[in-house]
C-alpha positions as CSV (number, residue, x, y, z in Angstrom):
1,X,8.1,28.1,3.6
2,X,8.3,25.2,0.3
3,X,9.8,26.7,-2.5
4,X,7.0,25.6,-4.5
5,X,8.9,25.4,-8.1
6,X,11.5,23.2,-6.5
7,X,8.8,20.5,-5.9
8,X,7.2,20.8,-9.4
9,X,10.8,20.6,-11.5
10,X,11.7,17.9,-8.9
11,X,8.0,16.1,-9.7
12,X,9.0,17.0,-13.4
13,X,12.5,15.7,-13.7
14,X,10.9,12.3,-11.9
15,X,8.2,12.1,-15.2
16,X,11.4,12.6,-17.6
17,X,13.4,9.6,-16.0
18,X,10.3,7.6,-16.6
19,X,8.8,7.7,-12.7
20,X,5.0,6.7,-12.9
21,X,3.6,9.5,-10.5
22,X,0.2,7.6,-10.0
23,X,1.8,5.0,-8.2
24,X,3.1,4.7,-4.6
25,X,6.5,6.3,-4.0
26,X,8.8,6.1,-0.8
27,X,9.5,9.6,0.1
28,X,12.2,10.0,2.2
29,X,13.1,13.1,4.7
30,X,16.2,13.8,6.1
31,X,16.4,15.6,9.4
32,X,19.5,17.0,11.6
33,X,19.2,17.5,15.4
34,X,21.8,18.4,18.1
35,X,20.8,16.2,20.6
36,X,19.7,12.6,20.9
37,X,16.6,13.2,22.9
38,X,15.4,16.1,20.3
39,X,15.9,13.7,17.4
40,X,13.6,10.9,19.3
41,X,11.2,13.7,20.2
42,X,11.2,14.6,16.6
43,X,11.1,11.0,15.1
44,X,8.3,10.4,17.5
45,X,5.9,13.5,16.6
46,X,6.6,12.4,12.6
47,X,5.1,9.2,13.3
48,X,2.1,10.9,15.7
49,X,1.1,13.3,13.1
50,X,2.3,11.5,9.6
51,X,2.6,7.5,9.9
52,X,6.6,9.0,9.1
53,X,8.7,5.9,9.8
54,X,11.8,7.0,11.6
55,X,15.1,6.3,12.1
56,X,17.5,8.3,14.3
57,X,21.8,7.8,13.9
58,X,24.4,9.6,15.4
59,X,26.5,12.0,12.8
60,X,30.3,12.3,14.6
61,X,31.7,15.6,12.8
62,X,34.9,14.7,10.5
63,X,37.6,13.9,12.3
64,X,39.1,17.3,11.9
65,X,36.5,18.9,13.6
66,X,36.5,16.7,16.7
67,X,37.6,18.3,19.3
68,X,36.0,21.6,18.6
69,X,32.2,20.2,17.2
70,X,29.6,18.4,18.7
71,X,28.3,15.4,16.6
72,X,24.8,15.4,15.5
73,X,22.1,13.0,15.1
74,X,20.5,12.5,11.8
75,X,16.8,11.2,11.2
76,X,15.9,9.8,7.7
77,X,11.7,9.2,7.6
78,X,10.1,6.8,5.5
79,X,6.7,7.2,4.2
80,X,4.7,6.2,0.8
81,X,2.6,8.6,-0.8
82,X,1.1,9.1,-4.5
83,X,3.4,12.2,-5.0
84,X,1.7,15.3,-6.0
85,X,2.8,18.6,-5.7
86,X,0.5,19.7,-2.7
87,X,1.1,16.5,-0.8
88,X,4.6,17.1,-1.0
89,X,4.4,20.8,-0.5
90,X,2.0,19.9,3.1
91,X,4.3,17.1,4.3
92,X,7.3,19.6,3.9
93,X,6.0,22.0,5.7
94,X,4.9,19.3,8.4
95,X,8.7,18.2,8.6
96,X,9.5,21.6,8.4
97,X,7.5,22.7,11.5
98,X,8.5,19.1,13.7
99,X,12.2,20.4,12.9
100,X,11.6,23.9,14.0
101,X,9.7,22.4,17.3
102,X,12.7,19.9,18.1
103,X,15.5,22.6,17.6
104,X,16.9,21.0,14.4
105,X,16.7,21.3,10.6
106,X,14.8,19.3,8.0
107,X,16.7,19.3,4.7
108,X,15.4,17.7,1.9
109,X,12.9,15.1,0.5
110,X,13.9,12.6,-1.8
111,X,11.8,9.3,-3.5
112,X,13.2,6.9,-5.9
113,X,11.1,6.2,-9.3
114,X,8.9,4.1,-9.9
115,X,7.9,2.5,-13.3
């Protein structure tokens, strides 16, 4: 479930740094699988049932952690939007259920302003 509020003080905190919020944005997901093949699935079903585009990178764990922790791959999508708050709070809970699908975790949403 989208904690709601997040997305409106994110959306509001865009408006205070000057982000026009009628144009087109990049919004940009980041995903974390444990396996190659569920990040492809993943990448692939984003860009099915969103236009997401996708790309997929292998995430070795510190060198620390090596030899006791599998790496994982990452997936960062791309997609431009008008962001609104329901638009936002849909396509998050569109990551959020490819994620859940695929065995992994979608994190967070991100776009840069635009003036």
């Amino acid at each position: 479930m989208v904690d709601r509020n997040s997305v409106y003080l994110a959306l509001e905190e865009m408006v205070k740094y000057g982000s026009d919020l009628t144009q087109l944005h990049t919004l940009t997901a980041y995903f974390s699988f444990p396996t190659e093949a569920a990040a492809r699935q993943a990448a692939a079903e984003l860009k099915r049932r969103e236009g997401v585009e996708c790309t997929c990178d292998l995430l070795p764990p510190p060198w620390w952690q090596a030899l006791f922790v599998r790496p994982r791959w990452a997936v960062r999508g791309t997609r431009p939007l008008i962001p609104t708050a329901d638009e936002i709070i849909r396509l998050t809970d569109v990551c959020n259920a490819v994620a859940e699908q695929c065995g992994g975790v979608y994190a967070r949403w991100e776009a840069k302003l635009v003036r």
